[in-house]
GUROLO-679881 format. One record per residue (C-alpha): x negated, y, z negated; residue in three letters. Coordinates in steps of 0.2 Angstrom, whole numbers, padded with zeros to 4 digits, always signed. Layout:
<ketis>
XYZALA...
</ketis>
This chain:
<ketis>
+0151+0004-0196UNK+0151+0017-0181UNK+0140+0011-0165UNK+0126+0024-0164UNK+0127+0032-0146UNK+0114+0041-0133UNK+0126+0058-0138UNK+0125+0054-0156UNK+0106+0054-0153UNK+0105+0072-0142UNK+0116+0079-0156UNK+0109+0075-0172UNK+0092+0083-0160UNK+0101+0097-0151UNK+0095+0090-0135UNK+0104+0084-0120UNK+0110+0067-0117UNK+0101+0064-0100UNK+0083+0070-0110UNK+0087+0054-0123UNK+0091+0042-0111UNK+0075+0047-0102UNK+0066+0045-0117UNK+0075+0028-0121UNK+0074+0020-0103UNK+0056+0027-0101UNK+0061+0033-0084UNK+0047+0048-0084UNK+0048+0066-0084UNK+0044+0069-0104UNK+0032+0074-0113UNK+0024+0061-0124UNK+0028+0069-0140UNK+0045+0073-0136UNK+0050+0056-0130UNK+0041+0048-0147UNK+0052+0060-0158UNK+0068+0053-0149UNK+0064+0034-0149UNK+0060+0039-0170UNK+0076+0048-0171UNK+0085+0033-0163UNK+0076+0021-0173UNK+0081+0030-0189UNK+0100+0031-0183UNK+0100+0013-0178UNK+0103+0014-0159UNK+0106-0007-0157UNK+0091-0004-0144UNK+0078+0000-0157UNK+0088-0007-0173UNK+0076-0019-0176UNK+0059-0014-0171UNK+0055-0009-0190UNK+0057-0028-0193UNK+0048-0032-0178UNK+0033-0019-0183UNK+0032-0028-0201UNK+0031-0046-0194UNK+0020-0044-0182UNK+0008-0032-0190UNK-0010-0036-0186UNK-0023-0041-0199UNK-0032-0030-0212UNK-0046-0024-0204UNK-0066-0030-0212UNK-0080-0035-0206UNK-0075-0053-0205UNK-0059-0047-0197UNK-0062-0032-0183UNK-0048-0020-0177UNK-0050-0027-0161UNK-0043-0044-0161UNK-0042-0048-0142UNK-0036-0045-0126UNK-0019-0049-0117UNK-0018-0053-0099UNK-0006-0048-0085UNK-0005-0059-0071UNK+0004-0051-0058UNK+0005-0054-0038UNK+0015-0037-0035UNK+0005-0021-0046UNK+0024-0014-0046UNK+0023-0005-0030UNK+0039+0001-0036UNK+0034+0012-0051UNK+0053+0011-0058UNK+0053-0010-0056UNK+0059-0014-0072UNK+0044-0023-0077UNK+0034-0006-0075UNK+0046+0002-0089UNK+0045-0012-0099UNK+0024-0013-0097UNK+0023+0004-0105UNK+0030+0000-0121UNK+0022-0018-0122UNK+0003-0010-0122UNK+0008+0001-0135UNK+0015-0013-0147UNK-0001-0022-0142UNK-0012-0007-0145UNK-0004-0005-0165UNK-0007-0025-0166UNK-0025-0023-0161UNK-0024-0029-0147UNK-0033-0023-0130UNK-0022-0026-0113UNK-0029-0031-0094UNK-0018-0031-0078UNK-0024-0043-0065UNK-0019-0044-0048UNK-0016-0061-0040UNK-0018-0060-0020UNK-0011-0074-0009UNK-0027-0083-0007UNK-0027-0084-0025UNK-0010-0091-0026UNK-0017-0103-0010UNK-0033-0109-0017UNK-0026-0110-0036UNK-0042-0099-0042UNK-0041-0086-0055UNK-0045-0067-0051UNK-0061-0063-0053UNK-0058-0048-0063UNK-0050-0062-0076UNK-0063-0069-0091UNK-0056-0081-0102UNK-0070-0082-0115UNK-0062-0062-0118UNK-0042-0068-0116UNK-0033-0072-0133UNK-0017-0075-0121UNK-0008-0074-0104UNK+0007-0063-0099UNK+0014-0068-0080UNK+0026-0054-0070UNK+0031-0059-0054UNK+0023-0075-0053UNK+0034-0085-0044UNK+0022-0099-0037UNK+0026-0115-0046UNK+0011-0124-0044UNK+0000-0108-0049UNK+0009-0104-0064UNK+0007-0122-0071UNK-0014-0122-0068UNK-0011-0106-0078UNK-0002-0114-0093UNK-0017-0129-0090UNK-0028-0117-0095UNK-0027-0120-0116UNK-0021-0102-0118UNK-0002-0095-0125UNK+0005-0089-0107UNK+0022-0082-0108UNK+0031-0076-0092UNK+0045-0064-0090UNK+0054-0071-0077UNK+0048-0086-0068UNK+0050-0098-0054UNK+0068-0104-0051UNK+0074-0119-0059UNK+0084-0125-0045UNK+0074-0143-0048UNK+0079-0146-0065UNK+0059-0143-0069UNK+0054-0127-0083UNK+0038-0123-0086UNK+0027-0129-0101UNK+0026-0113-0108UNK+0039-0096-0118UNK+0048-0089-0105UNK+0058-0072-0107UNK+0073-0068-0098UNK+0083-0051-0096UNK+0103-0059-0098UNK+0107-0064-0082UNK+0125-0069-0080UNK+0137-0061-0092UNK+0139-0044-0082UNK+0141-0052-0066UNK+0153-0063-0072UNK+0162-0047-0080UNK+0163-0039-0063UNK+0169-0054-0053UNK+0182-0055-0065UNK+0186-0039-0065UNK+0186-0036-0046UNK+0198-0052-0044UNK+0210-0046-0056UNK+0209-0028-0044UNK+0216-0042-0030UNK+0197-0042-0024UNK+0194-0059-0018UNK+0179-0058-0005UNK+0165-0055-0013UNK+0148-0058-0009UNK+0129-0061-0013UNK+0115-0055-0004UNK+0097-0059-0010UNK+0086-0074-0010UNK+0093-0086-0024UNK+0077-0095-0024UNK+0065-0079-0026UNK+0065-0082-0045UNK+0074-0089-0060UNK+0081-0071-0060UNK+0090-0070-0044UNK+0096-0091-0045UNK+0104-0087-0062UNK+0114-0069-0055UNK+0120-0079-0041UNK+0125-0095-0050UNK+0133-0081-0059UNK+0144-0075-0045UNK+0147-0094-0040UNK+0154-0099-0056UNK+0163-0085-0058UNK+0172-0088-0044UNK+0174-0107-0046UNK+0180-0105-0062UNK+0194-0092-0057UNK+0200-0105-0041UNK+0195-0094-0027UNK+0183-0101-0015UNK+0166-0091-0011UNK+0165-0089+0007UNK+0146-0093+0012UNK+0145-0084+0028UNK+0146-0069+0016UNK+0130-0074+0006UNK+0117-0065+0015UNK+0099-0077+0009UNK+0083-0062+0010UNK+0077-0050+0001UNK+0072-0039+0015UNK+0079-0024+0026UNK+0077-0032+0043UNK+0085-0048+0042UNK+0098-0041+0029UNK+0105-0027+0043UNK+0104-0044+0056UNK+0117-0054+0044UNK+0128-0037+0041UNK+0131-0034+0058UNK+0134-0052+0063UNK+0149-0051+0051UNK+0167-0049+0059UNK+0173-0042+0042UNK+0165-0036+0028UNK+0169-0042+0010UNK+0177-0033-0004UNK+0161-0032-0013UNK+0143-0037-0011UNK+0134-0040-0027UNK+0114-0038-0026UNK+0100-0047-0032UNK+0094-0032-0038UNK+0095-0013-0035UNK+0082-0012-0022UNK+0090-0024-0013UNK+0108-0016-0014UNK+0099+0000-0009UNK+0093-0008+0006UNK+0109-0014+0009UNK+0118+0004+0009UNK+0104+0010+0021UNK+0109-0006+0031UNK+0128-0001+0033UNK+0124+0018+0036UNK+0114+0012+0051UNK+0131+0001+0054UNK+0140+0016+0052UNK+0147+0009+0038UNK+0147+0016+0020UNK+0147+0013+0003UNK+0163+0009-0007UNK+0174+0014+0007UNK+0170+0001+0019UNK+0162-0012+0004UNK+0159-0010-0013UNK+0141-0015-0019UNK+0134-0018-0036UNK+0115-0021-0041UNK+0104-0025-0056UNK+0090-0017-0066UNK+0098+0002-0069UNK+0082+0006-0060UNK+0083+0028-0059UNK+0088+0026-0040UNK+0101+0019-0045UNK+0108+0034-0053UNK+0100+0047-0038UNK+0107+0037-0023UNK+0123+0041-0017UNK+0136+0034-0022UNK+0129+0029-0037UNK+0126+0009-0039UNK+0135+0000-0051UNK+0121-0011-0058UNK+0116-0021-0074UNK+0105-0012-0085UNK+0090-0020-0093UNK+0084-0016-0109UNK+0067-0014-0105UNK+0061-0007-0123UNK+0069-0025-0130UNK+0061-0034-0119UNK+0044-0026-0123UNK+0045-0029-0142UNK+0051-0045-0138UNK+0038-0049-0125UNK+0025-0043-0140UNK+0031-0056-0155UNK+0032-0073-0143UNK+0015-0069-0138UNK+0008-0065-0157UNK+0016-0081-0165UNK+0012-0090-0151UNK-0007-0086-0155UNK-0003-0089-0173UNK+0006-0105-0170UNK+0002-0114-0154UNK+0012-0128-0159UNK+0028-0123-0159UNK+0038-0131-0147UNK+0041-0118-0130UNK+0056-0104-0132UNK+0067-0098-0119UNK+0072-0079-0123UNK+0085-0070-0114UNK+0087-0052-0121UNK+0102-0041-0118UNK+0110-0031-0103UNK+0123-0022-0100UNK+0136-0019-0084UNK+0137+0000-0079UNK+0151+0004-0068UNK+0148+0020-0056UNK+0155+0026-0039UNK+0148+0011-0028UNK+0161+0002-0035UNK+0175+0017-0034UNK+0176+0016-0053UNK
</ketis>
C-alpha cells in the first residue's frame, strides 16, 4: 500500500504543500476552516499522522448525555512553570489539538501556572480547585519533589515529559514521551560513516527526561560505533551566555554539534556568528522539535520533528482510561518522530 504524503494531501485539495503542513504541524497562519478541511482530507487518505484518530475518537467517545449524565463531565488541568513563552514550543502545538479532543469528550480544560515559590513551598496554585479537577496534565514540570505531591493528590496526572531519570527513580504516575533516541542515533551514524568523528552535545542533560535520553542518545551511539566522545565538546547549559563562554574556550570546533533542542541550537548559531564563525561551514548543528524557526533561520536546522497532533490524541486517551480505570498499573508512551535533514547539516 502507497504511503500517503503531505503532496498527496495538497493534490487530491489543489492546494500547496507548505499550506498542508501548516495545517498538519498547526504552525499558524490558516484559517480554521481551512486547516479543519485538510486534517479531514488527511484523515480520510490515511496520512500515518492521523491514521488512527477515527479509532481513537470511537474509544474514547464521551458518555450519552441525560440528566443523570451532563455534557460536561469535568475539567483537566495543566500544570505548567513556563506558559510557553515560546508560542511554537512544541507543547504549545500539541495544547491546541488536546483541548479540542477534550472539548468533543466533554471535557472543560484550565492552564495553571506554577511560580517558583510554588515549586519552593510545595503549595498548589491558587487559581487550581480540586473539588472541580477530574485529572492533572504536567508540561514543563521538572521539579522532582513537586511533581510527586502532585501525583499524592488521589487524582490521574500524566506528564508529557518529566524529570530526568538519571537516578534510577520514575514517577508514580502515565508519562508521555515524544521518541527520543532513534533519530539521533541515525544522524550519529550517519555523520561517522561521512568520516565525521567529533561530534558534540550542548544542553543540560539533567533539564528533563527529554534532553538525558537525546544525549544518552548521542553517547551510545558513539560507544556503540567504538569512537570515543570527547567531553570537553559537551557544552552543559541551556542558555546563551554560558554557551558562547564554552564555544569560545574551544581550540577547535567539532564536526557537529547536536542540540537539546531547536532553541538551543538556535542559540548556538547566533553564539558562532558573534565568534565569527558559521553554520555548517565552520560546524554542522542539528536540533529537535521541527519548531517553524527551524525552517526560517538560516541555514536551515536539521532537527527531529515531533508529531505533536499524535502526541495530543495520545495525551487525551491515557488521561480518559486513566479516569475510567485508575487502577491500571502506570504507562510510559513514547510517540513517534522523525530526523529532517536540511542545510545546517550541508545535506
Amino acid at each position: 500500500m502507497k504511503r500517503v504524503t503531505i503532496q498527496d494531501i495538497a493534490d487530491a485539495l489543489g492546494i500547496s504543500r507548505n499550506t498542508v503542513s501548516k495545517a498538519i504541524n498547526n504552525s499558524g497562519g490558516l484559517a480554521d476552516a481551512t486547516r479543519e478541511r485538510i486534517l479531514q482530507k488527511a484523515v480520510e487518505m490515511g496520512y500515518k499522522q492521523f491514521s488512527y484518530a477515527t479509532v481513537l475518537s470511537d474509544s474514547l467517545a464521551p458518555p450519552a448525555v441525560s440528566p443523570e449524565n451532563p455534557k460536561s463531565t469535568g475539567e483537566v488541568a495543566i500544570f505548567t512553570t513556563s506558559i510557553f513563552h515560546q508560542t511554537n514550543h512544541f507543547a504549545a502545538l500539541m495544547l491546541d489539538r488536546f483541548r479540542q479532543e477534550l472539548s468533543h469528550l466533554g471535557y472543560i480544560l484550565s492552564i495553571h501556572a506554577v511560580g517558583k515559590d510554588d515549586l519552593v513551598r510545595r503549595a498548589l496554585p491558587t487559581t487550581f480547585i480540586k473539588e472541580r479537577c477530574s485529572a492533572i496534565m504536567c508540561i514543563e514540570m521538572f521539579d522532582w519533589d513537586y511533581d510527586m505531591m502532585l501525583c499524592g493528590l488521589g487524582l490521574p496526572v500524566l506528564f508529557v515529559d518529566g524529570p530526568n531519570k538519571r537516578s534510577g527513580e520514575s514517577l508514580p504516575a502515565d508519562q508521555l514521551y515524544m521518541e527520543n533516541t532513534v533519530g539521533i542515533t541515525r544522524l550519529v551514524n550517519e555523520m561517522l560513516a561521512r568520516g565525521k568523528k567529533r561530534i558534540g552535545f550542548i544542553g543540560d542533560y539533567e533539564h528533563c527526561q527529554s534532553f538525558y535520553e537525546r544525549y544518552t542518545a548521542f553517547r551510545c551511539a558513539m560507544l556503540m560505533a567504538g569512537v570515543p566522545a570527547d567531553e570537553a565538546l559537551c557544552i552543559r547549559s541551556n542558555f546563551y551566555d554560558s554557551i558562547i563562554e564554552a564555544l569560545d574556550a574551544l581550540p577547535e570546533l567539532p564536526d557537529l554539534f547536536i542540540c537539546g533542542n531547536d532553541f538551543v541550537a538556535l542559540d548556538v548559531i547566533q553564539a558562532l556568528r558573534k565568534l565569527g564563525k558559521s553554520v555548517p561551514e565552520d560546524v554542522m548543528l542539528c536540533g529537535f522539535d521541527d519548531a517553524p524557526e527551524s525552517r526560517n533561520v538560516t541555514p536551515t536546522l536539521t532537527t527531529v520533528h515531533i508529531h505533536t497532533q499524535i502526541m495530543a490524541y495520545t495525551a487525551a486517551r491515557l488521561l480518559m482510561t486513566r479516569i475510567k480505570e485508575p487502577s491500571l498499573d502506570y504507562r510510559i508512551v513514547h510517540t513517534e518522530t522523525e530526523l529532517i535533514y536540511r542545510d545546517s547539516t550541508k545535506c
